[in-house]
Backbone as CSV, one residue per row, in Angstrom:
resi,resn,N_x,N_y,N_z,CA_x,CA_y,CA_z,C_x,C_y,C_z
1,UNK,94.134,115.091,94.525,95.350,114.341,94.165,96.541,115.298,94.183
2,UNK,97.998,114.970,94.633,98.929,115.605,94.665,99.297,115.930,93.132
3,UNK,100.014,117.085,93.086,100.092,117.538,91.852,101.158,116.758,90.895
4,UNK,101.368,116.584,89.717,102.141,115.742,89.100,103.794,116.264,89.265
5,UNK,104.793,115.710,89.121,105.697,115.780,88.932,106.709,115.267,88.080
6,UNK,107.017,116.143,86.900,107.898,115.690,85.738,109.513,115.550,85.863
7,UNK,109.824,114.860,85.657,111.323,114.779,85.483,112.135,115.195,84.047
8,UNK,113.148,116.041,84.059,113.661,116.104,82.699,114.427,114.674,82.803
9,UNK,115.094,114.578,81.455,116.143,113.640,81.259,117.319,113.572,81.974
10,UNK,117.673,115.154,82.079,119.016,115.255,83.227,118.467,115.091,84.068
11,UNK,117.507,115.576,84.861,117.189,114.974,86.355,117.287,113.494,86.841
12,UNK,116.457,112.961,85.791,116.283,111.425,85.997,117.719,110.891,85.809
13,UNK,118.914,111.122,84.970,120.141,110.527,84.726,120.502,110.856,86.253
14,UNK,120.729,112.049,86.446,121.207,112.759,87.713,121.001,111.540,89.146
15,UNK,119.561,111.438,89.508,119.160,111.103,90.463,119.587,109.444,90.231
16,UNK,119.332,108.941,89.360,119.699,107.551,88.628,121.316,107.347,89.148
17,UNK,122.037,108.378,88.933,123.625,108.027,89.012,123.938,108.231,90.387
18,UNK,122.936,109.139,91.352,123.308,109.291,92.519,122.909,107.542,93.192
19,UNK,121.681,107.049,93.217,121.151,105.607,93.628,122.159,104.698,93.526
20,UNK,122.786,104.466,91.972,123.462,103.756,91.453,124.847,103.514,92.456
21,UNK,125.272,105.058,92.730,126.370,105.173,93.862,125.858,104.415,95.078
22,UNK,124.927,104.408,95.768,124.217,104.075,96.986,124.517,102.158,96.765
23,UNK,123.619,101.770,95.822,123.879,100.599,95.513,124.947,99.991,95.704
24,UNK,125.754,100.176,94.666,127.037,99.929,94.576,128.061,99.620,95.843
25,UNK,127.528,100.686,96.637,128.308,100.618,97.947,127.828,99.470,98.728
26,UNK,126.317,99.462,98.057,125.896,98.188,99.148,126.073,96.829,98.744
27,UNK,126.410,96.764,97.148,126.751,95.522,96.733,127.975,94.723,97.428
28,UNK,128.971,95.386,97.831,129.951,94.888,98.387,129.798,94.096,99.927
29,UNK,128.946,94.963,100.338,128.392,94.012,101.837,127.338,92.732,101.499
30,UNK,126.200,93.236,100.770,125.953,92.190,100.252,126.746,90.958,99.665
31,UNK,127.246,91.204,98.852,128.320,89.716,98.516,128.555,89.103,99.813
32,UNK,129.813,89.983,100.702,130.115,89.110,101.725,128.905,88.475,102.241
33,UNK,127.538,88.794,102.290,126.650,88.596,102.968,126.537,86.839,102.623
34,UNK,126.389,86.827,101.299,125.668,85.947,101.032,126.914,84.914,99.753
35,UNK,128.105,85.289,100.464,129.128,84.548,99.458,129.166,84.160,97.758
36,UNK,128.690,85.556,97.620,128.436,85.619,96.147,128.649,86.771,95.613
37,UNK,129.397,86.990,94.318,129.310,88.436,94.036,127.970,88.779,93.600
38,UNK,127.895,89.882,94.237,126.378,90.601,93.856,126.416,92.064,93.015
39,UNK,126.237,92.070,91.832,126.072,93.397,91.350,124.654,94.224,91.297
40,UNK,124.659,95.295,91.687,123.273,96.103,91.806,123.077,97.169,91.258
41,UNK,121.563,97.594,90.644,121.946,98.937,89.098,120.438,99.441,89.817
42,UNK,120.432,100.769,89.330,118.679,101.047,89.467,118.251,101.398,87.687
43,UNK,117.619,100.125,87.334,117.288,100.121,85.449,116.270,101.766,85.556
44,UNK,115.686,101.627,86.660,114.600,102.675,86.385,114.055,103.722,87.445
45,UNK,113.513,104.782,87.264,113.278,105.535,88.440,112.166,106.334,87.815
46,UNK,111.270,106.292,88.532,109.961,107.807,88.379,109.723,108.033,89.776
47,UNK,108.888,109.188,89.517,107.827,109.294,90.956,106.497,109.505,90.523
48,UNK,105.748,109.562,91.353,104.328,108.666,91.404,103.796,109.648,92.227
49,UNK,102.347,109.895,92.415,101.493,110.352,93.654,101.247,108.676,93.754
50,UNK,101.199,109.077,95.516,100.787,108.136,95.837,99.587,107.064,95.376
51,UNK,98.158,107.191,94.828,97.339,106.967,94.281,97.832,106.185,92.969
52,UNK,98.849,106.853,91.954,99.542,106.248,91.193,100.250,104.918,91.377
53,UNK,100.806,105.212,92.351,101.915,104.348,92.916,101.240,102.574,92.964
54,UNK,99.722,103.285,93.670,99.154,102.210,93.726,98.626,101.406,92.844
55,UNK,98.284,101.873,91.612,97.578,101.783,90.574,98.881,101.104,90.088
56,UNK,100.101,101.496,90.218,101.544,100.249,89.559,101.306,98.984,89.623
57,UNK,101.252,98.644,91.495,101.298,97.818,91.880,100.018,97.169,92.056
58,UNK,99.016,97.534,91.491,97.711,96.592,91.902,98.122,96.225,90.245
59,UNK,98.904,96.658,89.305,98.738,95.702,88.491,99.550,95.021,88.097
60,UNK,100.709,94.847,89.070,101.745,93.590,89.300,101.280,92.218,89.120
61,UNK,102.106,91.180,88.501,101.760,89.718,88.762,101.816,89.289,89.849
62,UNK,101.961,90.088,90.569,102.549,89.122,92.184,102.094,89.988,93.245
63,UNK,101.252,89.757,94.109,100.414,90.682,94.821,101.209,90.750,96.239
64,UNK,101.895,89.375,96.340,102.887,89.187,98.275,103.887,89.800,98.150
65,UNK,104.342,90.765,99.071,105.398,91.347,99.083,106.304,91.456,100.367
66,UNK,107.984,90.940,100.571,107.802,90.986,101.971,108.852,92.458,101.936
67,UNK,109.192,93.321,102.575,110.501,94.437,102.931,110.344,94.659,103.697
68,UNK,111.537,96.005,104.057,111.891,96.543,105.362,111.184,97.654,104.985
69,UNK,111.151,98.803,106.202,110.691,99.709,105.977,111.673,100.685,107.443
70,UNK,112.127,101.832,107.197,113.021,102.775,108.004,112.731,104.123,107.334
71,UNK,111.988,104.950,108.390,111.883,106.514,108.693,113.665,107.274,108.662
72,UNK,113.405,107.984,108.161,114.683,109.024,108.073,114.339,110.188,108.052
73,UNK,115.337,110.802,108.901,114.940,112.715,109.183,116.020,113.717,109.018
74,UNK,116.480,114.701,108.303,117.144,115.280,107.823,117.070,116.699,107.344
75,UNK,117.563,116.457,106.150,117.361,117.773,105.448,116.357,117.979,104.773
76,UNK,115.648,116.472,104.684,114.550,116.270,103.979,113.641,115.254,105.040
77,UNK,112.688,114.952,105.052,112.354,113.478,105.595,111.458,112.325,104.589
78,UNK,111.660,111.499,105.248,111.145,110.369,104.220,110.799,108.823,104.902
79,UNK,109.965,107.732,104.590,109.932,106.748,104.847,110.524,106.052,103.580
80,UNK,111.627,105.168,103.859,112.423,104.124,103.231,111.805,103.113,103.125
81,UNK,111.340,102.236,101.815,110.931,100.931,101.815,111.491,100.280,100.444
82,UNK,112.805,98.459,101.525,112.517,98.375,100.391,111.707,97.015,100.301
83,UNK,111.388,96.514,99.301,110.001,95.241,99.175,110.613,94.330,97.961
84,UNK,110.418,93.037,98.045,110.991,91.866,96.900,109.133,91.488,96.952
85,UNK,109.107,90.870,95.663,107.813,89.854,95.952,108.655,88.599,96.370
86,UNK,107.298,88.036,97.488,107.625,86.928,97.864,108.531,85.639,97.594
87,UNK,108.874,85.456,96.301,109.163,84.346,95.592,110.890,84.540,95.551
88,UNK,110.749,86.276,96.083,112.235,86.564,95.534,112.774,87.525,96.666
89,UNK,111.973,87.098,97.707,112.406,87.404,98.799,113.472,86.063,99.627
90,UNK,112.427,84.901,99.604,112.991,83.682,99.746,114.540,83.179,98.943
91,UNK,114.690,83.412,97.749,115.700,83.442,97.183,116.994,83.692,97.533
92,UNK,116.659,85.399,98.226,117.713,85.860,98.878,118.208,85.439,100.284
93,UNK,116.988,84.820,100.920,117.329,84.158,102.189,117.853,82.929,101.889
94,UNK,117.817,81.921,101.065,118.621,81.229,101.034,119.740,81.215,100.644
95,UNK,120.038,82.194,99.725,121.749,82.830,99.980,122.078,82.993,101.058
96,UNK,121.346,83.515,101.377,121.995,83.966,102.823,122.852,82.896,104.354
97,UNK,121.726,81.706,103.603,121.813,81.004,105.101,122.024,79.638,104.403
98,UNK,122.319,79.252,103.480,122.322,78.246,102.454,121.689,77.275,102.235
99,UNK,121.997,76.402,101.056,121.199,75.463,100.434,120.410,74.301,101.214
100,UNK,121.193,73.945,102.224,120.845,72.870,102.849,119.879,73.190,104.203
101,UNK,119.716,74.201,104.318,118.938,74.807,105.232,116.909,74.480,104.814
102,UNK,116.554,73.714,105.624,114.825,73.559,104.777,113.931,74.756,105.181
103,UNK,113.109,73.864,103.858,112.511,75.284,103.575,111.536,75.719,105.239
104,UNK,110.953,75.283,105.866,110.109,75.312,107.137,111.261,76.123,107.509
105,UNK,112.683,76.236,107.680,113.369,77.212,108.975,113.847,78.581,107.841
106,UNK,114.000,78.031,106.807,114.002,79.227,106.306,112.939,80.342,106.349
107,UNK,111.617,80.221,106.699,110.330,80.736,106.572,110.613,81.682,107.830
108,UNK,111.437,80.449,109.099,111.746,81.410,110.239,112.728,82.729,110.200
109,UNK,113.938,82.048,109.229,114.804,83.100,109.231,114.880,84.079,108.393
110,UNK,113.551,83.969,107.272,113.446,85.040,106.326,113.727,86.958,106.984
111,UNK,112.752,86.557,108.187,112.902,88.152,109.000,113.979,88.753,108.932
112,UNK,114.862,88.028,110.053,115.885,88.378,110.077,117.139,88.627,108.946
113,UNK,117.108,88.224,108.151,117.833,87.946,106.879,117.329,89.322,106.114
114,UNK,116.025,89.264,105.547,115.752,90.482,104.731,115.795,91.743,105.783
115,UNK,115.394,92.239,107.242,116.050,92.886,107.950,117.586,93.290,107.467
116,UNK,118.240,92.255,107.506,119.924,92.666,107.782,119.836,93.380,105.890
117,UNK,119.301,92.640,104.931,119.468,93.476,103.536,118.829,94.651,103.186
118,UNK,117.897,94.638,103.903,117.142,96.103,103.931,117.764,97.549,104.690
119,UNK,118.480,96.772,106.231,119.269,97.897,106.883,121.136,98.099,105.865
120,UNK,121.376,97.321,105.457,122.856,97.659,104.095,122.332,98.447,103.633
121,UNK,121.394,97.613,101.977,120.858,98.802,101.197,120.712,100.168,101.351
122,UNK,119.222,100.486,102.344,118.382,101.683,102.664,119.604,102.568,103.490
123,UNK,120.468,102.113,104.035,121.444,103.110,104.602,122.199,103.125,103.628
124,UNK,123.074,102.875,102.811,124.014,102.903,101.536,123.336,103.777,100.720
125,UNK,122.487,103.923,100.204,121.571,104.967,99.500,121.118,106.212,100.197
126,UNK,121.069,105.934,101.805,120.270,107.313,102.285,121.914,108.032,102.552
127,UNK,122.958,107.115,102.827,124.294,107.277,102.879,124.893,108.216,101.612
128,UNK,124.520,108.101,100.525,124.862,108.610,99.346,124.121,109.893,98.569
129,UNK,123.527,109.870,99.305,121.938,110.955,99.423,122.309,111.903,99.972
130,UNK,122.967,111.600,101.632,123.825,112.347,102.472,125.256,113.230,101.943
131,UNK,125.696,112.281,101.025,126.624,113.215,100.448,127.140,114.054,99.532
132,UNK,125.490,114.022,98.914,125.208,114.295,97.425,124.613,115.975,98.558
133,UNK,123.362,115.917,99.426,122.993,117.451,99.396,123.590,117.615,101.007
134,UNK,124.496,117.020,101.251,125.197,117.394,102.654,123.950,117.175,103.958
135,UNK,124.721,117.226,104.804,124.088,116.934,106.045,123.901,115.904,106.680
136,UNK,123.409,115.527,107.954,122.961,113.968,107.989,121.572,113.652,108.736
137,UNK,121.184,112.184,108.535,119.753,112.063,108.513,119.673,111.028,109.680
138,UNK,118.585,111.059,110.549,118.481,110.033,111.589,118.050,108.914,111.155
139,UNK,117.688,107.925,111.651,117.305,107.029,110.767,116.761,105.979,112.609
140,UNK,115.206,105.663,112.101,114.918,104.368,112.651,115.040,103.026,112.855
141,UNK,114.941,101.904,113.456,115.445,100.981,113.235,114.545,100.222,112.163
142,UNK,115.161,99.215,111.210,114.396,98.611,110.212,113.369,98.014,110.554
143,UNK,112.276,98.058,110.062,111.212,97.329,110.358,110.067,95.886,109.092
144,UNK,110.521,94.954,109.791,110.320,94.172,108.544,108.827,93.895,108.218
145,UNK,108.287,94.289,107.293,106.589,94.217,107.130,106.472,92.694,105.859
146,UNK,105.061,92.557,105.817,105.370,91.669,104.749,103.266,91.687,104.481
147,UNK,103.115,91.446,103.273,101.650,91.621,103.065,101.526,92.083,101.255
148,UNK,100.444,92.753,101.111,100.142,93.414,100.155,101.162,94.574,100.361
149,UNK,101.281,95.169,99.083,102.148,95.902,98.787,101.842,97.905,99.859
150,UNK,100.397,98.116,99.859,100.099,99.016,100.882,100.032,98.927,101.789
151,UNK,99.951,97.493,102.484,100.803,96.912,104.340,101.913,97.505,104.172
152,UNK,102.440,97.613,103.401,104.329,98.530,103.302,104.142,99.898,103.712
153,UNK,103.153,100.749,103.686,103.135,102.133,103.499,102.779,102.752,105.228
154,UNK,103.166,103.778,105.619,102.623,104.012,106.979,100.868,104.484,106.610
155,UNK,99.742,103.741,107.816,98.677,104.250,106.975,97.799,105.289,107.346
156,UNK,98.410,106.050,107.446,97.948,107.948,107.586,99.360,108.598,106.351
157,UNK,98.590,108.640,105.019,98.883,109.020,104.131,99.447,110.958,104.596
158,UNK,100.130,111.748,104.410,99.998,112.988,104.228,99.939,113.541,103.019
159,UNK,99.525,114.937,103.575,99.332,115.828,102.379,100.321,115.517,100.903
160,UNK,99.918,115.733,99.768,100.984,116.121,98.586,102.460,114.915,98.961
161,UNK,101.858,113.941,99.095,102.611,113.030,99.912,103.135,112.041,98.298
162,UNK,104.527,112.024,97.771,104.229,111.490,96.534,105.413,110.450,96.802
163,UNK,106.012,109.348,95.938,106.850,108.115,96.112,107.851,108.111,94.674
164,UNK,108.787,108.377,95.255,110.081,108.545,94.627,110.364,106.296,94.328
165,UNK,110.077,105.828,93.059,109.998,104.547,92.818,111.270,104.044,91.993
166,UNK,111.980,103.118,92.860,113.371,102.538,92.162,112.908,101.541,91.848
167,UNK,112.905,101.003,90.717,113.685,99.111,90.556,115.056,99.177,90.765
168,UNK,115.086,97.716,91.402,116.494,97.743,91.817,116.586,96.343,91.093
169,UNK,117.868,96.110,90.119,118.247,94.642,89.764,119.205,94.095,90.194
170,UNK,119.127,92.925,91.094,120.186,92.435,91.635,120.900,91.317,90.849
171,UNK,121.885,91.184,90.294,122.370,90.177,89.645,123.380,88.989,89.955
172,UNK,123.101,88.367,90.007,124.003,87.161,90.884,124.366,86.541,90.195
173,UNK,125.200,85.495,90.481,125.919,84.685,89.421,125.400,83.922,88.814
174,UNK,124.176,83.212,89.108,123.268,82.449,88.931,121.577,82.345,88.717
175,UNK,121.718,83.729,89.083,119.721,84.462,89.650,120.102,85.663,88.940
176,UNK,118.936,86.354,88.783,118.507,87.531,88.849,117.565,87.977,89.874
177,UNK,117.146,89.120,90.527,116.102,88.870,91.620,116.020,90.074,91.673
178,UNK,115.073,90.806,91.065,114.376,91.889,90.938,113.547,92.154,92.436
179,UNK,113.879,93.656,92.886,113.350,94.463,94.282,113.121,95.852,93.813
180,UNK,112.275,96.376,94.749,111.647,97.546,94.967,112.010,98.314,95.496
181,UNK,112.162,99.879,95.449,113.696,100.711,96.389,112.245,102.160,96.646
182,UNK,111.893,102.331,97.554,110.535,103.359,97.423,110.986,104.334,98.667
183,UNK,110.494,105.833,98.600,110.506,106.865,99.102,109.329,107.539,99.298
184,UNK,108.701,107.485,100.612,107.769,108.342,100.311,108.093,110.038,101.244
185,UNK,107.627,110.804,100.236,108.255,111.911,100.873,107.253,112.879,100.109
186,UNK,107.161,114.010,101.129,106.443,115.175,100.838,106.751,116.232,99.508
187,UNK,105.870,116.823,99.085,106.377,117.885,98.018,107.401,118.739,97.996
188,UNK,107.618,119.119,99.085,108.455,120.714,99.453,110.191,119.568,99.551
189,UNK,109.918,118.037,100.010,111.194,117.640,100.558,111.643,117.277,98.640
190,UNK,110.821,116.890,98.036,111.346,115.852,97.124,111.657,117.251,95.966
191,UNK,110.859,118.250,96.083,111.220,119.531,95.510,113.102,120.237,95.872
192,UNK,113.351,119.874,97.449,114.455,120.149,97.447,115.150,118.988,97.065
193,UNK,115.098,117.621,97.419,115.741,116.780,96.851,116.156,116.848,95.891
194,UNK,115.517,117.389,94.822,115.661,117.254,93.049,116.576,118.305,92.813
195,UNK,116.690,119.712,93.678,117.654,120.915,93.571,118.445,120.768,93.856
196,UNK,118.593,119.940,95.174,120.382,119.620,95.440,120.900,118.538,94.839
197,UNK,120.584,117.226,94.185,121.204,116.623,93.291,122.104,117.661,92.222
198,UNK,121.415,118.186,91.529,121.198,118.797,90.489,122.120,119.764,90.926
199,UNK,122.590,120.419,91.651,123.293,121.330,92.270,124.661,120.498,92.418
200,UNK,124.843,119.516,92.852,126.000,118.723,92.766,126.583,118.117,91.730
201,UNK,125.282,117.345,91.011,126.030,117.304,89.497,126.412,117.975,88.839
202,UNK,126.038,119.129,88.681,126.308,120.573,88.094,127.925,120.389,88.191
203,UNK,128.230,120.590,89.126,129.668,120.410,89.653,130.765,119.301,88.433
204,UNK,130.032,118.522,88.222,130.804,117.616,87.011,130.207,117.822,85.874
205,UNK,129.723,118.160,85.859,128.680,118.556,84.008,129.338,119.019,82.995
């Protein structure tokens, strides 16, 4: 098993306020998206070995999950995923494409729809990531998976391979609709990840 990884309190505030920035930026496209103001927070953040990770989510109420998923390469590398359960994936597609739309074509246009919220988000965050330890990151095109929650994961696990885990709360005027914001990334990357935050906040401390 990959070795554990603790967070102090400043780290976790740290990394928490950097996301929060990411979000934020993406709330604004979102709204237009879906003609609603949308506010977005990350309530929570750990990381996990992978094995852990799993052990979260096998004991979720809700086993269907649909997200995107986008590779990024940088200063660090990482696979981006983000995942709604099912119930609250649909939700957001009908914002998207509205009320009067039935449910049979919505089923069609779910893809495309959580696609377009997965490529805002996951770039707005890897966007803010970017400017927190400098540099910039390539990025694949989104890829929309949908299944059990380890259909999300690429499946050739690597080494010391551990998952940087957001909740993300989306708040709408009318809904709430709780999503999943996940990183999986190697030891040595998420080791520098955690130094250059921390190196930048420093800067305002």
């Amino acid at each position: 098993m990959p070795p554990a990884i603790d967070l102090t309190d400043l780290e976790q505030d740290a990394l928490k306020e950097m996301f929060n920035i990411g979000v934020g930026h993406a709330a604004d496209s979102l709204s237009q998206m879906v003609n609603e103001e949308v506010r977005l927070s990350v309530p929570s953040l750990q990381i996990l070995s992978r094995l852990e990770a799993e052990d979260h989510f096998r004991s979720a109420p809700i086993s269907n999950f649909c997200g995107v998923v986008q590779r990024f390469e940088g200063e660090f590398n990482a696979h981006a995923i983000l995942m709604f359960p099912g119930v609250n994936s649909l939700e957001l597609v009908r914002l998207m494409v509205g009320e009067m739309v039935p449910l049979e074509e919505m089923n069609d246009l779910e893809q495309d729809a959580l696609t377009e919220v997965g490529n805002v988000l996951l770039n707005s965050c890897v966007s803010a990531m970017s400017d927190t330890v400098g540099g910039h990151f390539r990025s694949s095109m989104p890829e929309y998976m949908s299944g059990l929650w380890r259909d999300m994961l690429p499946s050739d696990p690597e080494p010391h391979e551990h998952v940087l885990l957001l909740n993300i709360q989306f708040e709408l005027e009318r809904r709430a609709i709780q999503g999943y914001l996940l990183f999986l990334m190697q030891l040595d990357s998420i080791e520098h990840f955690k130094q250059a935050v921390m190196k930048y906040m420093n800067k305002y401390l």
